[in-house]
Structure formats: structure tokens, C-alpha cells
C-alpha positions in Angstrom: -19.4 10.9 2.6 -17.3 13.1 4.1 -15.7 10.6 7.4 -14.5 7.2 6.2 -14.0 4.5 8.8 -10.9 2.2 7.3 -9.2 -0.7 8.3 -6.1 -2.6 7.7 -5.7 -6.5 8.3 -2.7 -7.8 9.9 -2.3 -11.3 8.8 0.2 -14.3 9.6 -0.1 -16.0 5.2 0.9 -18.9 4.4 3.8 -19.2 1.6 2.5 -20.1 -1.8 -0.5 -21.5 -0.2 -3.4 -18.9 -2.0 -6.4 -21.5 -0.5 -4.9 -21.0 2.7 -4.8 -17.2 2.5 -8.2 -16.5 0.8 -9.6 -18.4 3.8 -7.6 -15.7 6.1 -9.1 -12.6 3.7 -12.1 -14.2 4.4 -11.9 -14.5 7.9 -10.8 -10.4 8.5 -13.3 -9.2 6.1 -16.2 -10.5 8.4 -14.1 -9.1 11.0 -14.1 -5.6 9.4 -17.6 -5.8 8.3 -18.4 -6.2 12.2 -16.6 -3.3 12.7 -18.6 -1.1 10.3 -15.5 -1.0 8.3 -16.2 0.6 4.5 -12.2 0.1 3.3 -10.3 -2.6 4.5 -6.0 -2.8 3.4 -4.0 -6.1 3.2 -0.6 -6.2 3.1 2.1 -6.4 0.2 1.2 -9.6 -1.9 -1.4 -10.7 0.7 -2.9 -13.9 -1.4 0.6 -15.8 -1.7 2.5 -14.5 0.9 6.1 -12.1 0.3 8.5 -14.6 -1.2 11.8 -14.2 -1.7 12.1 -17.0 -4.8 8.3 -16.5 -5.8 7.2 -19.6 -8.6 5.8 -17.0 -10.7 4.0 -19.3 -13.0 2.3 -21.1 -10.6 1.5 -18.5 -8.7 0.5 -15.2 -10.9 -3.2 -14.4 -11.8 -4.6 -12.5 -13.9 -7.3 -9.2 -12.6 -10.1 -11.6 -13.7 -8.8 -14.2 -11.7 -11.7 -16.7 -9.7 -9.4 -15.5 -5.9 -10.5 -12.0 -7.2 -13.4 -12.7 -7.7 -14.5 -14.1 -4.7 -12.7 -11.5 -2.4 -14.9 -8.7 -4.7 -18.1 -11.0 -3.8 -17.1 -11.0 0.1 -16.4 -7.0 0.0 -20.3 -6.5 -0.9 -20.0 -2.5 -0.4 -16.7 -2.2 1.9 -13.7 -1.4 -0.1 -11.0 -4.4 -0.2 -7.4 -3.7 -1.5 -5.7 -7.0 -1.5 -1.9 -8.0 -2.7 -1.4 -10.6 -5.0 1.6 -11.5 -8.3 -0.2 -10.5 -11.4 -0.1 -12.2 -14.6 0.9 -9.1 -17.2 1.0 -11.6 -20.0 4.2 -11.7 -22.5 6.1 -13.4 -19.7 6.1 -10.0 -17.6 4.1 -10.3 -14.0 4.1 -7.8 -10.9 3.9 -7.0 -7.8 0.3 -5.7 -7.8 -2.7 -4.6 -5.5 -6.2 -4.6 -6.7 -9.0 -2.7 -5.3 -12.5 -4.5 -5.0 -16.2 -4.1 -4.3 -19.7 -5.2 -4.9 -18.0 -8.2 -6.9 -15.8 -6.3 -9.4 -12.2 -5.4 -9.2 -12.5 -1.6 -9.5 -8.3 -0.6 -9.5 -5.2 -1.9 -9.9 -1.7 -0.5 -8.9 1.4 -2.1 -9.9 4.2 -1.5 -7.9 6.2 1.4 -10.0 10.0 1.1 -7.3 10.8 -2.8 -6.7 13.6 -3.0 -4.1 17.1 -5.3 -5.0 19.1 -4.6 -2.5 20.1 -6.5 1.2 18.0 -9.3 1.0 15.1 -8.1 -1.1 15.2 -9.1 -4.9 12.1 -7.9 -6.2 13.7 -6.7 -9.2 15.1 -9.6 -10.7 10.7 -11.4 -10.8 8.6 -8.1 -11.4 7.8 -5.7 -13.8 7.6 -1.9 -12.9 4.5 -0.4 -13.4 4.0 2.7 -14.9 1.7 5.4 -13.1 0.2 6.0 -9.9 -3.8 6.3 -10.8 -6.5 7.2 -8.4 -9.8 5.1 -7.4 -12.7 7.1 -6.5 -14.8 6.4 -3.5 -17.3 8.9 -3.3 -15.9 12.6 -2.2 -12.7 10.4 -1.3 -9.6 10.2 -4.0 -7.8 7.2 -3.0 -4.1 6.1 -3.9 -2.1 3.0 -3.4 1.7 3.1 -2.9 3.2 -0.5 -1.8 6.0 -0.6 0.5 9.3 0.9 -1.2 7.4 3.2 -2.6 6.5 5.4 0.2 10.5 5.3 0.1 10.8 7.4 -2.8 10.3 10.9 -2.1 8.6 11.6 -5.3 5.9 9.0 -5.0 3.7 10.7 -2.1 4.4 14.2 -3.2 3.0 12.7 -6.7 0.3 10.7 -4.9 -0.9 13.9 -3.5 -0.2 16.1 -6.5 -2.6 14.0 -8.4 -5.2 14.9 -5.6 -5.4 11.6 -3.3 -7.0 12.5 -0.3 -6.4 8.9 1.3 -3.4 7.0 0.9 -3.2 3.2 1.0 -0.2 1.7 1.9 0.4 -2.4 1.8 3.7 -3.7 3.0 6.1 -6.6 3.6 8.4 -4.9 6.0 10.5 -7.4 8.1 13.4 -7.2 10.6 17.2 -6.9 9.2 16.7 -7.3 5.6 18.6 -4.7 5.3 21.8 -4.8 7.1 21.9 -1.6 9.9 18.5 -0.1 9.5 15.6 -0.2 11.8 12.8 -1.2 10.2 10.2 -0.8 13.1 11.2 3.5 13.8 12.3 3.9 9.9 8.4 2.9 9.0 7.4 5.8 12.3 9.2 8.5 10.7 8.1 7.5 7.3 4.5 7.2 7.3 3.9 10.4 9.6 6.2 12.4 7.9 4.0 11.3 4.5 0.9 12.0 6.3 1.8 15.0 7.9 3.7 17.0 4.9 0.8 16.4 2.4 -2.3 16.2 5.0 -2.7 12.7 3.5 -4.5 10.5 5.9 -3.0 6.8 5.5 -3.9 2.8 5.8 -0.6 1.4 6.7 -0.9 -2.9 6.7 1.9 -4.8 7.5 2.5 -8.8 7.7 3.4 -10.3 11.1 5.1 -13.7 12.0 8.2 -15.4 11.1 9.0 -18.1 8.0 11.5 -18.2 5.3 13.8 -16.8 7.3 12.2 -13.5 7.7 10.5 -12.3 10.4 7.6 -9.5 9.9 7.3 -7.4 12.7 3.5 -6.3 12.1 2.6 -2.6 13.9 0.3 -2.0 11.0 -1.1 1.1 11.6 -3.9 4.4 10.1 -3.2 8.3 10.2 -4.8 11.1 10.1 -4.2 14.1 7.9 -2.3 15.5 10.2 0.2 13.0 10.6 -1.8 11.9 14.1 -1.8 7.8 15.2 -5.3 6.9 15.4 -4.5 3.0 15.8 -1.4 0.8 15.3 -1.2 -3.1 15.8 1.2 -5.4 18.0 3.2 -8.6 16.4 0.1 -10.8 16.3 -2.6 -11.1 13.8 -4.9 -8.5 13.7 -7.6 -6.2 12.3 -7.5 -2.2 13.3 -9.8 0.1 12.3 -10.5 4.3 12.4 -12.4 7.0 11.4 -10.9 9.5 9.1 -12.6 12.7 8.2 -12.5 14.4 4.7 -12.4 17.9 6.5 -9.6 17.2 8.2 -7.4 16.7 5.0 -8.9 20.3 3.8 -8.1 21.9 7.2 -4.3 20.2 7.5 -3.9 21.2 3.8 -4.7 25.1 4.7 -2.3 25.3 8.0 0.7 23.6 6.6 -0.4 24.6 2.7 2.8 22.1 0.9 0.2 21.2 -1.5 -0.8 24.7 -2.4 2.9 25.5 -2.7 3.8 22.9 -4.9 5.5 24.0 -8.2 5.4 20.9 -10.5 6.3 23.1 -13.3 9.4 24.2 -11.6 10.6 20.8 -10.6 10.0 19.9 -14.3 12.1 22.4 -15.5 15.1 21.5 -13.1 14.6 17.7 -13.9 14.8 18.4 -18.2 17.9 20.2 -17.0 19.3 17.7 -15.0 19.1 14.9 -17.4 20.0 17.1 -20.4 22.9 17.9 -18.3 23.3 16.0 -15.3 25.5 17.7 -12.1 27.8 15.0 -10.6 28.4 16.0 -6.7 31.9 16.7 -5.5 
């Protein structure tokens, strides 16, 4: 299995309304399974929508959770990674995306960097989650970084590190939450400098439409390893899909060889010396 044709589903959720939204998972799975699709990417907290206030308690489900469930039925073989407020238990939940196939949930990433600044509060509901882990998918490695987390420069280069070869990236990105930045080209440069630095192909799926007084811009989109646009969506709902090619990652990974030139034991060294003695700037 060495070309992968992936997807990511655009969709316009409803707030707080999971009925509502499993209906739309439903409806872009057939879509992708038209298309031949065998991975298809939802965006950041795709079953209740991206609230700003989430009702946790009402909302929150466990990873054995009947919406799971049924999404893992509709997947039969094709790959689904869907968003949705887990249920940690002890009163912690988080901002989580679960992978799911052939009717089982195979992965779950909790989101690790939760934004609480301009208008996002993610911090003050969520949990952090602890490690980036890899799902397996034949000769494919795949990892899942959501949103703010493809913000952190030492996310990817760990992603990769760890030896994903596809990189899945759910979001809830919408216009002015934060005050002067430009959402829309900030998310260009982003995602193809990620894709191109590490020859990590990526599955980019965005909301779209306007409620709570946010308005999500959509231009979901999917790269190749070499940091190449193979499809990007408009404001309106909708499913893209590509084909991706294993070699590719090997032959972006030999011309621009970051990868091979990582030195984790380096950085490790400077980082025990920074926080046993940490360098204020001027």
C-alpha cells in the first residue's frame, strides 16, 4: 500500500446538536466512499461543533461511546478521524480525535497545546494530553496534531521524529479570534512549511460557516510530501480528496534530508540545560 487516496470533510455542525452532526458524518462518509476515499479527516471537535462555553457534561463521551460506534460501523474499511469532547473520567475531559474503522475505534489523540488567548479558551474546559502516538495503516505511520498544535514548533518536528509519514490535521480555525492575525495566509505558510520541512504529506480539515459569533473560513485542504497543494476547499461545505504516495515521503526526505539531520540528543541536552538554568533574553 504504498499511494493512499485521503480526504478531508468540510462541514457547516450544528452547536451542541451531536444527532444533527452524526447525520452530516454520515452524509460525507458516503460521499468519500464514492470517491474511493480509504482516510477521511473531520475537523476539530466535529460531533458537537467548536464551542466557546462547551456544556461539558452533557456533551462529553466516552471512546466506547454508541456516536463512535456508529461512525466506526459507517467507516467499514476507509479510515475515519472524527473530533468530538471526551469523557477522561475524574471530572477531567478533552479536546480529542479518535481514529475509526471496520467498527472499532483504533486511536485516540488528545489535544497536548490548548489555546487561551484572543478569544479562544480552551484551557480553562480541557485537559492536555500527554503524547503524540502513531496509528498504523499498513506501510503508512499516521499522526494526528489538532489545530494549535501544528503551532508549536516542536509538535511536527516530534510528529515526524516519531516516524509519521502522514499527518492529520483537524481544525477550528475562524476569522479574527485573534486580534491582527490572518488566519486564512497564517494556515498557507503553516501547513506547507510542516509539509515541506519534514516531507510529511498532510490532511488539513477545517469548519466553514458562521454561528456563535465566529465565522470559520473553511479552505480545508491535503499536501504532498513536498509541501505541494494537491486540493483545497472554498467557504462552503465540502468533501476533497487526493492521492498521496509513500515514495514520495522517501524521495522528499532524501533531497531536503531535515529528518536525517535531526539531533534529538542534542536538543535534549540544550533543553536539561535550559531548565536547569534557564537564559532570560536581554
Amino acid at each position: 500500500m504504498t499511494s493512499l487516496t485521503v480526504a478531508a470533510a468540510q462541514i457547516e455542525c450544528r452547536p451542541g446538536d451531536i444527532e444533527a452532526n452524526l447525520s452530516l458524518h454520515r452524509a460525507a462518509i458516503d460521499e468519500a466512499h464514492g470517491r474511493g476515499a480509504e482516510l477521511l479527516v473531520f475537523p476539530e471537535l466535529s460531533l458537537t461543533d467548536y464551542l466557546s462555553e462547551p456544556d461539558l457534561p452533557r456533551l462529553a463521551r466516552s471512546q466506547h461511546a454508541p456516536e463512535l460506534q456508529a461512525l466506526a460501523d459507517a467507516a467499514g474499511s476507509m479510515l475515519v478521524s472524527v473530533g468530538f469532547i471526551e469523557d477522561g473520567g475524574g471530572g477531567r475531559f478533552h479536546n480529542s480525535q479518535a481514529l475509526v474503522s471496520r467498527g472499532r475505534v483504533l486511536h485516540v489523540h488528545r489535544k497536548l497545546n490548548l489555546p487561551t488567548y484572543g478569544r479562544l479558551t480552551e484551557g480553562r474546559y480541557y485537559a492536555k494530553g500527554e503524547r503524540i502516538g502513531l496509528a498504523r495503516h499498513g506501510a503508512w505511520s499516521l499522526a494526528t496534531l489538532i489545530c494549535a498544535e501544528t503551532w508549536n514548533p516542536a509538535l511536527p518536528w516530534l510528529a515526524a521524529l516519531r516516524g509519521a509519514s502522514l499527518l492529520l490535521v483537524p481544525v477550528a480555525s475562524s476569522l479574527h479570534v485573534v486580534d491582527d492575525l490572518d488566519n486564512r495566509t497564517g494556515w498557507t505558510v503553516n501547513l506547507s512549511h510542516t509539509a515541506l520541512t519534514y516531507g510529511l504529506p498532510l490532511v488539513m480539515a477545517n469548519h466553514c460557516g458562521a454561528r456563535g459569533g465566529l465565522k470559520f473560513w473553511g479552505g480545508s485542504r491535503i499536501l504532498d510530501a513536498f509541501g505541494r497543494e494537491l486540493a483545497r476547499a472554498g467557504e462552503r461545505p465540502q468533501v476533497i480528496s487526493a492521492e498521496i504516495a509513500l515514495d514520495d515521503v522517501r524521495r522528499a526526505r532524501d533531497r531536503l534530508p531535515t529528518m536525517r539531520d535531526a539531533d534529538p540528543r542534542r536538543v535534549r541536552a540544550e533543553l536539561d540545560r535550559f531548565l536547569a538554568e534557564p537564559e532570560v533574553a536581554p
